[in-house]
C-alpha positions as CSV (number, residue, x, y, z in Angstrom):
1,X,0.0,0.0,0.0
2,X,1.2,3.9,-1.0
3,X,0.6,6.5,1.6
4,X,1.8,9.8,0.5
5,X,2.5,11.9,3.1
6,X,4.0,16.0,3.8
7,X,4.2,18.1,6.7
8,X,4.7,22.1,6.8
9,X,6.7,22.9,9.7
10,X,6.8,26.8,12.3
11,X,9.3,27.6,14.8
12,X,8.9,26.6,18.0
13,X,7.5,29.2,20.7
14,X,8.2,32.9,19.8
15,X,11.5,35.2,19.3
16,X,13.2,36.4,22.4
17,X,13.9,39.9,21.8
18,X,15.4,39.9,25.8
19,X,17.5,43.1,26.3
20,X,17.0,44.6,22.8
21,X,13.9,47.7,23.1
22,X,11.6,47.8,20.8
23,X,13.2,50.3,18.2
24,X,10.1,52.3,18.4
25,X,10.5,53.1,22.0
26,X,13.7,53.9,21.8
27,X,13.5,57.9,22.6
28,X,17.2,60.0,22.7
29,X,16.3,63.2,24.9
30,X,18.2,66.6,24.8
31,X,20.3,66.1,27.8
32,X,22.0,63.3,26.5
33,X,24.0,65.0,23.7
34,X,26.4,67.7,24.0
35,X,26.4,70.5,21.5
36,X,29.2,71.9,20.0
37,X,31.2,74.2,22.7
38,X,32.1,76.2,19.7
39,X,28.7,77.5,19.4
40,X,27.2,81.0,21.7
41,X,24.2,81.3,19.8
42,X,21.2,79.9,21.6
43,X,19.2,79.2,18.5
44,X,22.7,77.5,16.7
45,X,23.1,75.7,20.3
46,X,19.5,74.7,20.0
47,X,19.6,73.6,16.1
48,X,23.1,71.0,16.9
49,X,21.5,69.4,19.9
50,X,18.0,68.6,17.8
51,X,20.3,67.5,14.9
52,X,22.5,65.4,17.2
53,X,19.8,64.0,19.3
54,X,17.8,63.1,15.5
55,X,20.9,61.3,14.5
56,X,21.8,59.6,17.9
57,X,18.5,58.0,18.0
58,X,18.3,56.8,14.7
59,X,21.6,54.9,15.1
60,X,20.0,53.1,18.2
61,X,16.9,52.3,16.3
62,X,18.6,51.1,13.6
63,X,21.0,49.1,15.6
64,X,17.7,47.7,17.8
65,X,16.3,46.9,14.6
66,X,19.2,44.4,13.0
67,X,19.6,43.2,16.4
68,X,15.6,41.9,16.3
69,X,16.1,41.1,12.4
70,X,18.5,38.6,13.4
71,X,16.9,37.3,16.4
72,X,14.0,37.0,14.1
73,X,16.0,35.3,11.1
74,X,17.6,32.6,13.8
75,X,13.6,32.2,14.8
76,X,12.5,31.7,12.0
77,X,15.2,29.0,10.9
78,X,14.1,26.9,13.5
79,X,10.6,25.6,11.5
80,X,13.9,23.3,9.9
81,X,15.2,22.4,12.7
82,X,13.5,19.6,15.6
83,X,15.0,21.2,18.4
84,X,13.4,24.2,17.6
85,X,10.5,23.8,15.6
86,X,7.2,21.9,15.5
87,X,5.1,20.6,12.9
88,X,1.7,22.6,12.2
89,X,0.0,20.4,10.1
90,X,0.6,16.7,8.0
91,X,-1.1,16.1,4.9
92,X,-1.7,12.6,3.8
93,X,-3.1,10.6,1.3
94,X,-3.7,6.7,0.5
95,X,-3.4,4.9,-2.6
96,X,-5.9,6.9,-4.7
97,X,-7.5,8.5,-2.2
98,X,-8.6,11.9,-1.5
99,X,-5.7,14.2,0.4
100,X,-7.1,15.4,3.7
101,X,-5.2,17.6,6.4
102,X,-4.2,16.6,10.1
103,X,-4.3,20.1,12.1
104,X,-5.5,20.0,15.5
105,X,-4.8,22.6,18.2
106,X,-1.0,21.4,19.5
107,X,1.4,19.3,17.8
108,X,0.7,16.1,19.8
109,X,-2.5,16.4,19.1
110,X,-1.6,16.2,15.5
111,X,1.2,13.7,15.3
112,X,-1.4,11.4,18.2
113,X,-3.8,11.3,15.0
114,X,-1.0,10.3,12.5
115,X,0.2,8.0,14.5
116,X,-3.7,6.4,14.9
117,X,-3.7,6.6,10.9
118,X,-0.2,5.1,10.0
119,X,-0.7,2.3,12.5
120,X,-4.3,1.6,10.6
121,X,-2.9,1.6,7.1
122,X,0.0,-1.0,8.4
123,X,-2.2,-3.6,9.9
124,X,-4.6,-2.7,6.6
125,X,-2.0,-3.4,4.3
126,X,-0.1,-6.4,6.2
127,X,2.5,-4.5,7.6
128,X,4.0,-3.3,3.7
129,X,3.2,0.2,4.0
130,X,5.3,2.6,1.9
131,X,5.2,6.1,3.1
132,X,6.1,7.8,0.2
133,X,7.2,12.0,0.9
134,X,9.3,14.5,-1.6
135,X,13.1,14.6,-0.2
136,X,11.3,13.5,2.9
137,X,14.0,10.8,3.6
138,X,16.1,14.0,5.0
139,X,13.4,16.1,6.1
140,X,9.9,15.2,6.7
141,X,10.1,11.5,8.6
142,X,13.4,12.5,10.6
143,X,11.6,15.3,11.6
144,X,8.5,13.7,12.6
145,X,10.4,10.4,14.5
146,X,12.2,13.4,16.8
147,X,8.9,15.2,17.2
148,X,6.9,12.2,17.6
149,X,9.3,10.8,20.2
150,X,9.5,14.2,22.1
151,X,5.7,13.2,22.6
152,X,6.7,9.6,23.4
153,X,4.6,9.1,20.5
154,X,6.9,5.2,20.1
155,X,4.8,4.0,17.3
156,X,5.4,7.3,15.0
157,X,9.0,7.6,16.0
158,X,9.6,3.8,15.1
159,X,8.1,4.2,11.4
160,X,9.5,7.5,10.6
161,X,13.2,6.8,11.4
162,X,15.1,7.1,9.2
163,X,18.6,5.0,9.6
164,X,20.4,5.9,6.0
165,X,18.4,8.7,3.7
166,X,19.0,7.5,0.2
167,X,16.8,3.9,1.7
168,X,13.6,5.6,2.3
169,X,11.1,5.7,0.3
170,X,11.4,9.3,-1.2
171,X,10.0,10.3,-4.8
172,X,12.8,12.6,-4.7
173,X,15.7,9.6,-4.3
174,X,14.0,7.9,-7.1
175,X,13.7,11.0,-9.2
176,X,17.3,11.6,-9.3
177,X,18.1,8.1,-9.8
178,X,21.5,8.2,-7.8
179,X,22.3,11.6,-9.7
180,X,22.3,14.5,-7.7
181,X,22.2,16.9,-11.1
182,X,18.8,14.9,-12.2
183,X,17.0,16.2,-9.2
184,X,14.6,19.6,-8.7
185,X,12.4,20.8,-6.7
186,X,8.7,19.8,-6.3
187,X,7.3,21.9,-8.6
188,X,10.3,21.4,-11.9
189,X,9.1,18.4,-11.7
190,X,5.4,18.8,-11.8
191,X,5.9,21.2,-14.7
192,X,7.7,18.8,-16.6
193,X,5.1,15.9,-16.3
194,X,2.6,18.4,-17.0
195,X,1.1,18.3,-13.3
196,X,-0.6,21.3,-12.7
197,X,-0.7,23.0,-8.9
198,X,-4.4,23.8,-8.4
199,X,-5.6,25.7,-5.5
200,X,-2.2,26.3,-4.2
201,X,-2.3,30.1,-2.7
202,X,0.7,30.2,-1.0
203,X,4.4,28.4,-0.8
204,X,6.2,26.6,1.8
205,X,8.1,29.8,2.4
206,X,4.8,31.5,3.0
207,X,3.6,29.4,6.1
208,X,4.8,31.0,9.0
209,X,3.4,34.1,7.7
210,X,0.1,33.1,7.1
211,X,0.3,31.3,10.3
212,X,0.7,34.2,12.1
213,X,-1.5,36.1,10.2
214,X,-4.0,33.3,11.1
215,X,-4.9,32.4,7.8
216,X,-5.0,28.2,8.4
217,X,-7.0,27.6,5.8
218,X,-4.3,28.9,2.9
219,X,-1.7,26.3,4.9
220,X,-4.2,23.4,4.5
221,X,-4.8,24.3,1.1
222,X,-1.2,24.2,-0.1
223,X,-0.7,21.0,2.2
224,X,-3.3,19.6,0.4
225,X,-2.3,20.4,-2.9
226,X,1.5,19.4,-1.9
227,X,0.2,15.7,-1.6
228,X,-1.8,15.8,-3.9
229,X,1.1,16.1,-6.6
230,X,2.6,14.0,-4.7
231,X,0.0,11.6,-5.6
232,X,0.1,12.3,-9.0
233,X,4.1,11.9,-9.3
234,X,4.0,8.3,-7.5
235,X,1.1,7.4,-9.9
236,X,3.5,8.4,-13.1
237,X,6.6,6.3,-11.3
238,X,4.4,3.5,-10.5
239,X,3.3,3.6,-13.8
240,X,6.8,3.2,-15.2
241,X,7.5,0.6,-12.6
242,X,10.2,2.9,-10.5
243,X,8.5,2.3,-7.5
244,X,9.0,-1.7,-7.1
């Protein structure tokens, strides 16, 4: 039996900005700059120490502002990491079967109903289950057996391990055939097979954003269509007998 299987992925938690201000609250006031001593004009005297207040506290908002930029970027790169991020939502489909979107409120919530569904499909289909994911063999099932044991979800962890990459059962492994120049991304290769992305708003590099913008239903949407083409691809290789 073919499962086809994705998961989009969020940082963990939420940046700490500890000991950086906000860049907007940052506020310079007159009696921390010094005007020029060269200066006996009240007006002139007056007109340096705006200009040098003005200046001094655009540096430190600027400087406030990279600082949180980074913070944010090192956030943000945690969504690829297991340490640091979590998986929102897995999207899953069965043989020919319609695509449909695990998202429940936490993460263990999620990966509990997986693991309910995976362990189904096994005993359904005698224990040869082939969970079939796009460059998932480095990504998507390592991911989910460190998640899924953070959970002491045993079951998941145990299926999704992943001992040597290159064995899993990856669409993307089979793709490139051994050739690392004969693979592409998701989407090359639906173009070349003529596989069209339908109802697919967003990309993967959208998700946190719409996430926080609370737009779920955009995620599920390009979940769905994710496995969906996934579906599509494995029915072309299967066709062609790559997937025995």
């Amino acid at each position: 039996m073919n499962l086809y299987l994705d998961i989009e992925t969020i940082p963990d938690g939420s940046p700490d900005y500890e000991g950086i201000p906000d860049p907007a609250s940052i506020v310079v006031m007159h009696e921390e700059v010094e005007p020029d001593k060269r200066l006996k004009n009240p007006e002139k005297i007056a007109a340096d120490i705006e200009r040098k207040r003005a200046a001094l506290q655009d540096e430190r908002r600027e400087a406030a502002t990279k600082a949180r930029d980074a913070i944010d970027q090192h956030w943000k790169i945690g969504s690829l990491e297991p340490l640091r991020g979590r998986v929102l939502c897995v999207g899953i489909a069965v043989e020919d079967g319609g695509p449909k979107v695990l998202m429940e409120d936490t993460e263990e919530a999620t990966l509990e109903l997986l693991e309910r569904g995976l362990v189904h499909y096994r005993a359904k289909a005698g224990g040869r289950l082939r969970i079939w994911t796009w460059n998932g063999g480095r990504f998507d099932r390592p991911f989910l057996a460190r998640r899924a044991l953070k959970h002491r979800l045993y079951d998941l962890a145990s299926m999704m391990r992943v001992a040597k990459p290159w064995e899993a059962d990856d669409l993307y492994s089979v793709w490139g055939m051994g050739n690392q120049r004969s693979r592409g991304s998701l989407d090359a290769v639906c173009d070349f097979l003529g596989i069209g992305r339908d109802n697919n708003p967003i990309s993967g590099a959208d998700v946190l954003d719409r996430y926080q913008a609370g737009d779920l239903d955009a995620i599920r949407e390009h979940c769905i269509d994710d496995v969906r083409v996934l579906q599509l691809i494995g029915r072309e290789f299967d066709r062609a007998g790559w997937l025995q």
